[in-house]
KOLLUMDO-598887 format. One record per atom (N, C-alpha, C): x, y, z; residue in one letter. Coordinates in pm, whole numbers, plus 50000, padded with zeros to 5 digits. Each point is the difference from the previous one (the first is absolute). Layout:
// residues N
XYZA ...
//
This chain:
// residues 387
503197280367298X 499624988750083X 501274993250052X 500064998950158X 501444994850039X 499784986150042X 500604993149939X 499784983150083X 501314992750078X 500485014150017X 501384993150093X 499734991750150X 500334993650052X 499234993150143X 500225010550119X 499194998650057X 499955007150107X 500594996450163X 500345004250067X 500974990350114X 498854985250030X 498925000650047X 499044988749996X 500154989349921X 500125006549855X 500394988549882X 501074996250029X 501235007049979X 501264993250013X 500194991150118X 499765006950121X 499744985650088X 499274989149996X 498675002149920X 499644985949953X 500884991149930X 500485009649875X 501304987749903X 500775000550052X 500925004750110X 500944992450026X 499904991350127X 499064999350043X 499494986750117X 499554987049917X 499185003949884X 499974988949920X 501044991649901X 500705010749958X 501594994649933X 500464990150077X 500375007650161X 501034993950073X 499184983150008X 498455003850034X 500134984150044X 499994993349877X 499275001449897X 500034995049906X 501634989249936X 501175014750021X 501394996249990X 500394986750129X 499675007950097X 500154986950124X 499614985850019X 498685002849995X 499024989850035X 499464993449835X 500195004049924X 499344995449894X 501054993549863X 500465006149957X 501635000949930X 500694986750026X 500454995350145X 500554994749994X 499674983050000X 498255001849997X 500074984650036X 498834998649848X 499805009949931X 499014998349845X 500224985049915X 501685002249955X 500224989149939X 499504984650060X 500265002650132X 499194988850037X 499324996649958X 499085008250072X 498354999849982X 499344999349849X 501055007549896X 499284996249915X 500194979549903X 501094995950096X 500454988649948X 499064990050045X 499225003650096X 498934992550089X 498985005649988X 499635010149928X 498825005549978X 499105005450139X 500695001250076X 499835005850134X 499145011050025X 498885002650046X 499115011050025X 500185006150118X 500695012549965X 500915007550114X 498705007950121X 499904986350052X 498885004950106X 500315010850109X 501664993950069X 499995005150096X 500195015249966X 501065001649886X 500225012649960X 498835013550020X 499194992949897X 498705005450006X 499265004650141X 500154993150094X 499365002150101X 501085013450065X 500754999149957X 501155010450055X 499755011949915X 500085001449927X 499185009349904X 498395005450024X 499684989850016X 498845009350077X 499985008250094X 500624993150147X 500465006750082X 500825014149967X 500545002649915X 500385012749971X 499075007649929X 498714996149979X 498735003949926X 500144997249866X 500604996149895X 499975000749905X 498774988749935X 498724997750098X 499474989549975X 498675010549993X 499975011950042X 498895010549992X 500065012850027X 501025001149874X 500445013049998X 499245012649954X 498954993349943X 498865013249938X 498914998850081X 499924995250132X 498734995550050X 500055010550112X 498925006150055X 500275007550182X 500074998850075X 500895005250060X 500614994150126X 498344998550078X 498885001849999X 499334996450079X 499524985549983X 500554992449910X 499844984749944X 501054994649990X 501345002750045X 500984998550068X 501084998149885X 499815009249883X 501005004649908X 500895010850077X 500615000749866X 501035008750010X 499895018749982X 498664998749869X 499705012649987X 500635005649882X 501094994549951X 500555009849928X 499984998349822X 500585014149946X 499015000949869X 500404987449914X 499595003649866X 500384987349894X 501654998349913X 500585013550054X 500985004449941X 501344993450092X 499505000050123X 500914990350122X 499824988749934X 498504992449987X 499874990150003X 501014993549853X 499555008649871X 501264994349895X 501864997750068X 500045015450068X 501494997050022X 500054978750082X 499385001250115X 499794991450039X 500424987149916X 498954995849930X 499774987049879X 501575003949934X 500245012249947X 501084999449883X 501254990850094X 500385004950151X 501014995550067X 499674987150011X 499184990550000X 499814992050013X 500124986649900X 499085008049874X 500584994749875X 501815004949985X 500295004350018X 501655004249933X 500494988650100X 499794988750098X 500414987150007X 499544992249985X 498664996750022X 498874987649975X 498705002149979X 500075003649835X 498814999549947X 498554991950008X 500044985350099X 499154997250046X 499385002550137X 501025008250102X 499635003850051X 499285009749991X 500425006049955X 499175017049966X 498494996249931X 499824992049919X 499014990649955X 498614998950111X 501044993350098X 498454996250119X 499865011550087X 500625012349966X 499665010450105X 499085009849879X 500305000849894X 499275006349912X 498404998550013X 499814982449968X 499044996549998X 499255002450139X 500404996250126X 499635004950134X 499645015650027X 500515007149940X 500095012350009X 498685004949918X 500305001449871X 499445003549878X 498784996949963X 499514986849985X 498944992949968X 499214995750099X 500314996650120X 499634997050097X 499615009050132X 501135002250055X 499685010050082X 499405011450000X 500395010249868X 499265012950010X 498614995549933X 499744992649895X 498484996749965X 499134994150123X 500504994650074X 499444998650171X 499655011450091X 500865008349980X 500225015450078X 498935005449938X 499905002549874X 499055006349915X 498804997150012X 499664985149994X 498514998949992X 499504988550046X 500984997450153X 499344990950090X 498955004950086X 499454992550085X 499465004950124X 500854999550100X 499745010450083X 500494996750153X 500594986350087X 499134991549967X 500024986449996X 501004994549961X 499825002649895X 500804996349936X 501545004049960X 500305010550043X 501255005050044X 500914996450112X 498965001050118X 500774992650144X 500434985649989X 499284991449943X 499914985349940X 501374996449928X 500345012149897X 500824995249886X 501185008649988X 499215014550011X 501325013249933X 501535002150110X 499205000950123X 501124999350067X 501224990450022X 499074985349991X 501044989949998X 501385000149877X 499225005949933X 500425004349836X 501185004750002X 499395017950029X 501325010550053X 501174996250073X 499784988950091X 500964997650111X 500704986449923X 499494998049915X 500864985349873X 500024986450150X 498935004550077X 499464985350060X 499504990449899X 498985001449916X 499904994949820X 500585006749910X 499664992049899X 500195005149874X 499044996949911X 499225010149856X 499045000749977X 499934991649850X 499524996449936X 500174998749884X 498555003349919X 500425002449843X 498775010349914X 499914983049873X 498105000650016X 499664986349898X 499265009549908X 500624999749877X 499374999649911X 500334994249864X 500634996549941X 500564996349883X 499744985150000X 499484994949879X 499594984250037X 500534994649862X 500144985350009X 500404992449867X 499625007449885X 499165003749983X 499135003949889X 499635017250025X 500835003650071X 499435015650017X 500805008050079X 500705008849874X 501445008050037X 499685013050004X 500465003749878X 499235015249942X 499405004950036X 498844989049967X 498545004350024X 499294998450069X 500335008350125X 499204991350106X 498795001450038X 498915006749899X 498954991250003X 499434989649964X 500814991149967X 500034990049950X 500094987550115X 500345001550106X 500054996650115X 498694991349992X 499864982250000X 499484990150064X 499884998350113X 500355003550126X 499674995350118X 498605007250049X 499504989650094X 498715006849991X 499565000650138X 499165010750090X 499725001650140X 498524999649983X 499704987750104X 498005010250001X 499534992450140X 499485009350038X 499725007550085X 498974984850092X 500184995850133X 499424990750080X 499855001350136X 498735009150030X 500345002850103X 501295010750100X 499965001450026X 501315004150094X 501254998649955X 499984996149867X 501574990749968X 499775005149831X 500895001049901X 500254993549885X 500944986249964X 499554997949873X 500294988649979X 501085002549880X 501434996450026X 500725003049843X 500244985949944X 500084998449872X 500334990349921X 500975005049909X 501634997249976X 500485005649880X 501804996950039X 500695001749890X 501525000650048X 500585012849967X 501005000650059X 500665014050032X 501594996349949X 500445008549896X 501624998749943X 500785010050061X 501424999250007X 500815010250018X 499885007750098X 499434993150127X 499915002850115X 501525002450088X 500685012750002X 500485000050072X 500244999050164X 500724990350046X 500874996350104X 499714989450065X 498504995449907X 499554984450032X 499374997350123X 500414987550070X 499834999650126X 500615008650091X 500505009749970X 500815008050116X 499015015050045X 499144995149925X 499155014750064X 498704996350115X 500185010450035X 498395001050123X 498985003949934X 499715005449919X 498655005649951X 500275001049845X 498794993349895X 500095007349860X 498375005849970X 500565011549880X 499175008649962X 499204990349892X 499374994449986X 499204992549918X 498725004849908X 500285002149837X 498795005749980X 499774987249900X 498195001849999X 499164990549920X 498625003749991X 499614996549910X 498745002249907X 498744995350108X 499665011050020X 498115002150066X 499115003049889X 499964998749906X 499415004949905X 500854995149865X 499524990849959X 500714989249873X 499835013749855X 498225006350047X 499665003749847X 500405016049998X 500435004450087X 500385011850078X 501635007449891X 500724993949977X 501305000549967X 501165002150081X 500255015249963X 501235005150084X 499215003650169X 498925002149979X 498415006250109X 499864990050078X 500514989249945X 499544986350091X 500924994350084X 501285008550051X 500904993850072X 500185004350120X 500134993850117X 500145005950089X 501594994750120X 499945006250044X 501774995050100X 499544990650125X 500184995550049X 500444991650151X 501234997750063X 500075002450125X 501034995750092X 499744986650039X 501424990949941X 499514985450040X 501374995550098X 499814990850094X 501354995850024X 499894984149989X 501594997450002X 499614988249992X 500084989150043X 499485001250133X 499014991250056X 498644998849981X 499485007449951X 498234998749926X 500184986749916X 498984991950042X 499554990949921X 499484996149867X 501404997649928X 499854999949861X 501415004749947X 500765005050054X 500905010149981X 501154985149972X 500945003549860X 501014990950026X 500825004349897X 501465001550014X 501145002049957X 500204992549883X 499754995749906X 499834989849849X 501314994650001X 500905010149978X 501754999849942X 500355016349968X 501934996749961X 500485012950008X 500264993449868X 500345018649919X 500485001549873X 501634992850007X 500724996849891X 501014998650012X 501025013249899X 500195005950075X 500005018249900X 501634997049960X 500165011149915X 501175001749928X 501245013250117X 499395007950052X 500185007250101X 499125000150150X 500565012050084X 499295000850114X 499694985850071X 501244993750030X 499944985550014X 499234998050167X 500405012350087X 499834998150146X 498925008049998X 499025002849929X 498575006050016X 499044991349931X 499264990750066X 499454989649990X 498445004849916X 499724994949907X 499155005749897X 499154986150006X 498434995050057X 499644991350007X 498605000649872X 499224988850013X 498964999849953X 498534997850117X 499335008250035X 498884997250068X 498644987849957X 499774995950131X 499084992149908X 498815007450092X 498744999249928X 498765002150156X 498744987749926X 500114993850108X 498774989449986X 499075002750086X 498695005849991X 498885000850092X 500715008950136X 500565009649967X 501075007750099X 498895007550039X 499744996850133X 499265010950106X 500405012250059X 499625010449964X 500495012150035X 498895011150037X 500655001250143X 498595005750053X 499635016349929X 498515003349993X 499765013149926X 500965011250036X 500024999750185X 500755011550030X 501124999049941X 501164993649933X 500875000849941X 500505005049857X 498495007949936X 499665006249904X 500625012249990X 501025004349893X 500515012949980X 499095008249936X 499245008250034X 499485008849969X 498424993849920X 499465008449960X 498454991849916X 500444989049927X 499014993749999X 499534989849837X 500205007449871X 501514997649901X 500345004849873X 500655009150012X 500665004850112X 501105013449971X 500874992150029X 500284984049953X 501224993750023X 501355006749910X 499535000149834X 501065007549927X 500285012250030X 498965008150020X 500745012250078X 500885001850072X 499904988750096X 501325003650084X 500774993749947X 500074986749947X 501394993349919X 500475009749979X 499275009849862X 501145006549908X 499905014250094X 499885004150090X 500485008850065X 501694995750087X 499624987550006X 500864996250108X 501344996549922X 499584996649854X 501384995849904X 500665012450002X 499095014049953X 500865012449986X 501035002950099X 499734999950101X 500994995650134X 501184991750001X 499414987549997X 501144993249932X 500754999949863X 499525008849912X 501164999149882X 500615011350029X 500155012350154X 500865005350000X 501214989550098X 499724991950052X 500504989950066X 501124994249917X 499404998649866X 500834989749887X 501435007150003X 499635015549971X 500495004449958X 501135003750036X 499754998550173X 501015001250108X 501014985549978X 499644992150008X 500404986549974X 500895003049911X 499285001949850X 500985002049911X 501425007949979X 499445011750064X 501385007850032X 501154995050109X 499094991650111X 500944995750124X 501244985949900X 498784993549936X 501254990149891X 501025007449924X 499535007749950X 500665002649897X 501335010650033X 499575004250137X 501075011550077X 501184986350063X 499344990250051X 501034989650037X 500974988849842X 498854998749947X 501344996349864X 501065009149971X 499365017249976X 501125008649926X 501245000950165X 499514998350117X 501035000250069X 501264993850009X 499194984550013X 501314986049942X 500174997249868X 499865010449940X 500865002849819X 500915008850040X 499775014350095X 500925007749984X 501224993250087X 499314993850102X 501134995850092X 500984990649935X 498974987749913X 500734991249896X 500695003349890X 499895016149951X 500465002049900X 501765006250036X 500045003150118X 501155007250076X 500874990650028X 499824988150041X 500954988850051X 500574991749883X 498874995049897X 500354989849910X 500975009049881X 501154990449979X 501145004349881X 499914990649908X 499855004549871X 500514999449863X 501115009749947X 500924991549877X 500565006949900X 500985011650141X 500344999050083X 500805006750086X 499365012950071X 498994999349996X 499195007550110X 498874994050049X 498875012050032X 498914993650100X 499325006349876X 498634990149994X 498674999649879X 499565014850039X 500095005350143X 499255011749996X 500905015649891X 501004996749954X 500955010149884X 499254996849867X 499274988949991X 499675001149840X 498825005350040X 499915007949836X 499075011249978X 498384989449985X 500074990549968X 498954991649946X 499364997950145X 500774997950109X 499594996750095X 499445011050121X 500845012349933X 500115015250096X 498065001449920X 499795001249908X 498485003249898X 499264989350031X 499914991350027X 499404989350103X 499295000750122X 501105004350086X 499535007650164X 499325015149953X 500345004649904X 499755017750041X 498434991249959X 499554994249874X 498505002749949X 499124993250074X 500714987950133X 499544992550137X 499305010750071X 500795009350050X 500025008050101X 499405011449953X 499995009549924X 499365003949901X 498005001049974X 499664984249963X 498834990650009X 499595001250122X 500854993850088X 499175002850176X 499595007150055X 501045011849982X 499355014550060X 498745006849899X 500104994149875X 499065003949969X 498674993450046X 499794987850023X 499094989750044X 499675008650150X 501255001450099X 499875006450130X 498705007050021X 500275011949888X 499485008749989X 498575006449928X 499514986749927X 498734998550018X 498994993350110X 500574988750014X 499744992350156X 499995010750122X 500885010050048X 499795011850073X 499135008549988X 499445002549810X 498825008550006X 498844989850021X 499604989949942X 499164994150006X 499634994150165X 500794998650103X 499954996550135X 499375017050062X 500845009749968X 499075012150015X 498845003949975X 499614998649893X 499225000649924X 498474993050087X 500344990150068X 499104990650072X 500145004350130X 500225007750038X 499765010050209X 499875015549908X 499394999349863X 499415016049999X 498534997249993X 499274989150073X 498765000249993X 498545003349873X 499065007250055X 499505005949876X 500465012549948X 501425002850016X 500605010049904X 500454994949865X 500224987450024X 500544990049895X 498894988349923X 499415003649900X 498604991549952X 500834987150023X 498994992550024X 500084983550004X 500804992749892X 499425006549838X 500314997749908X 501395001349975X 500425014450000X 501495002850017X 500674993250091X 500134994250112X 500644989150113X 500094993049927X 498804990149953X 500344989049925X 500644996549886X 500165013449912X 500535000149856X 501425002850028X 500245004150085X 501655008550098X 500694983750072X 498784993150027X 500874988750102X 500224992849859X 499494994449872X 500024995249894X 501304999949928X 500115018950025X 501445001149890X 501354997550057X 499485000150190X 501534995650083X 500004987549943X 499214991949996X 499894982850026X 500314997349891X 499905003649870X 500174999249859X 501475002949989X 500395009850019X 501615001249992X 500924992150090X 499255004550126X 501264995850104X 500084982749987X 498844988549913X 499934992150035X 501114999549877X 499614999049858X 500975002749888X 501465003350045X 500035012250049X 501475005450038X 500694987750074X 499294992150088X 500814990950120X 500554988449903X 499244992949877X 500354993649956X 501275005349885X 499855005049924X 501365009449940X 501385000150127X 499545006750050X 501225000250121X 500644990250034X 498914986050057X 500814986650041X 500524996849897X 499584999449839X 500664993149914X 501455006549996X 500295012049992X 500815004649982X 501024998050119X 499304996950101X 501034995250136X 500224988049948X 499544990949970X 500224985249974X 501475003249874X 499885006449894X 500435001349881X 501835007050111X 499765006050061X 501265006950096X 501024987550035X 499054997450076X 500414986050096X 500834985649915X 499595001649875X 500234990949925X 499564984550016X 500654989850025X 499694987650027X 499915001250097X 500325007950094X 499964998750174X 498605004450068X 499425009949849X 498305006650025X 499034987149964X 500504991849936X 499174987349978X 499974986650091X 500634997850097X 500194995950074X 499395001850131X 499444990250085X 499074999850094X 500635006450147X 501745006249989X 500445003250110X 500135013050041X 499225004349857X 500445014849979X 498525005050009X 499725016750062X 498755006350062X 499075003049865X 501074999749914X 499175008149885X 499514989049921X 499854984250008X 499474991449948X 498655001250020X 500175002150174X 498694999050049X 499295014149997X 500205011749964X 499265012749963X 499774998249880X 500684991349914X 499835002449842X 498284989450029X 500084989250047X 498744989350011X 498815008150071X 500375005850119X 498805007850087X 499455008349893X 501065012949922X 499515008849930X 498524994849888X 500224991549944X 499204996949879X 498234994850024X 499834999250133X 498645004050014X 499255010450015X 501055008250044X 499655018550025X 498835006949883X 500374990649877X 498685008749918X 499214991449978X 499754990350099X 498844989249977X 498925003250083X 500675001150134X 498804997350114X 499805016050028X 498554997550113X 499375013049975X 499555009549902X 499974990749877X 499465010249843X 501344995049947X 500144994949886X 500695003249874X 500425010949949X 501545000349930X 500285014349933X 498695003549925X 499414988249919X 499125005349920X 499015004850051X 499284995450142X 498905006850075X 500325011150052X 501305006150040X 500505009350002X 499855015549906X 500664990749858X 499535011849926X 498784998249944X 498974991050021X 498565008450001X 499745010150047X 500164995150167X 499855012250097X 500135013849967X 501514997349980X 500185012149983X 499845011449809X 499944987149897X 498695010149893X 499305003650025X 498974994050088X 498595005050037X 499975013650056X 500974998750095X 499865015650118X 500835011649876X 500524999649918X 501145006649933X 498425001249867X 499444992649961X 499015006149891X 498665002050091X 499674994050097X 498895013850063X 500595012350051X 501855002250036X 500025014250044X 499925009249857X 500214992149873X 499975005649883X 498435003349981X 499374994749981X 498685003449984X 499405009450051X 
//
């Protein structure tokens, strides 16, 4: 199996490097000192498609497979992990679960604007009280006429007010369980719809993570993703997607810390040389670099793995996107520490890149499933292939 890039790929990463290096690089610190939501960027990024890259070009994506789409995110994360953040989610959770199992309607309305990063999408599901488990999900839709009615709040909404459309799921069926949920496209201007507050996070400072509120939020039927109760279905179809996303993320951080270690380890002198001659520090970078390519290289099968269709059971995708997201999220955090630990007092310090990869890194095994929801996942598929 060869996963070297193909001329297509490589011109994707290095159009995205450059701007990323250009346009992005140089004004971050800013932005992250002001907490700045790199709108315009984004909109520039779209324009190069990276806003619907798995979608068809007949909905005014890009078309191309999932294996572009990681290189993509990784270049993106390897400078600003919150950026890569709101294209994941746009991409991943949003857009292709739209592609998948919108209507017509509902595609011209939303997907294209999507692809072309005219909006940006954001995915509701996780609430005060309901992480894990998301059937556990309180918010509730029923049905009035021409319209539903939601009542409920929405956590960890990425990009806040900065999106055009969110994926909204809530309970049609209270006694129903996981059976009882279903999705909506809400925006927000629907009546009811209101922005509560933003998290005040420890990382990912310029990717705005809000709380939804919906009071008597009118949302017309046609804005229904698919039947009444195949809401979790598509959630957790749409997470598998995105935890190969993470995974890209994770490697794009963790490829940019081990960079400004090696670069930092070459310049800075102790004891009459440069830190990069001691052996403590040479076994440092090798088990960095080492870790990544190994991370790479599940994230490459697992992005494959997802454009082999029904050659590839459902089950296996999802247990494959699990073990990228499980490592590569693990691996990113090991790595920054060890960039921080390089850097010395200068890695602890707010002026230096690897402060801020060491802070981004440490949600990587939170959101989108837990390490520990992770390795459920993946016992389960590993003792039914045993069975």
């Amino acid at each position: 199996m060869d996963f070297s890039l193909n001329s297509d790929q490589q011109i994707l990463r290095d159009t995205v490097r450059q701007f990323m290096e250009t346009e992005m690089r140089p004004v971050l610190r800013a932005y992250e000192r002001e907490e700045k939501f790199p709108a315009a960027e984004l909109r520039e990024l779209g324009e190069l498609g990276c806003c619907g890259m798995l979608i068809p070009e007949e909905w005014g994506g890009a078309g191309m497979d999932t294996v572009s789409y990681v290189v993509m995110l990784e270049e993106v994360a390897r400078v600003c992990a919150s950026t890569a953040v709101t294209l994941s989610v746009t991409n991943s959770v949003v857009a292709v679960p739209l592609w998948k199992h919108g209507t017509d309607e509902q595609k011209k309305k939303y997907l294209t604007r999507l692809a072309h990063g005219e909006i940006l999408g954001s995915f509701c599901l996780t609430e005060p009280q309901a992480g894990s488990d998301a059937a556990a999900i309180q918010t509730r839709a029923v049905r009035d006429g021409d319209f539903y009615v939601l009542n409920g709040a929405k956590s960890w909404v990425s990009s806040g007010a900065h999106t055009g459309v969110y994926i909204v799921f809530a309970k049609t069926d209270a006694t129903a369980g996981a059976k009882g949920v279903t999705a909506f496209l809400v925006e927000p201007s629907f009546p009811g719809f209101r922005v509560a507050r933003y998290e005040d996070k420890m990382g990912l400072r310029i990717s705005k993570s809000a709380e939804i509120s919906l009071s008597d939020c009118r949302v017309p039927a046609a804005n229904r993703i698919g039947e009444e109760g195949q809401g979790l279905k598509i959630a957790l179809e749409a997470l598998d997607g995105g935890r190969v996303g993470i995974a890209a993320q994770s490697v794009g951080i963790a490829q940019g810390a081990f960079e400004a270690s090696v670069k930092y380890a070459k310049q800075r002198r102790a004891f009459g040389k440069t830190i990069s001659e001691f052996q403590a520090i040479q076994f440092m970078l090798a088990d960095m670099q080492t870790e990544i390519e190994a991370a790479r290289g599940l994230m490459y099968y697992a992005a494959w793995l997802r454009d082999q269709g029904p050659a590839a059971a459902t089950s296996r995708r999802g247990a494959q996107a699990s073990r990228a997201k499980l490592y590569a999220s693990e691996m990113a955090n090991r790595v920054c520490a060890k960039a921080v630990q390089i850097h010395g007092s200068q890695g602890y310090s707010r002026e230096s890149d690897v402060e801020r990869y060491y802070r981004d890194a440490r949600v990587l095994t939170i959101y989108d499933g837990t390490s520990e929801m992770q390795r459920t996942v993946i016992a389960r598929d590993l003792l039914k292939a045993g069975s």
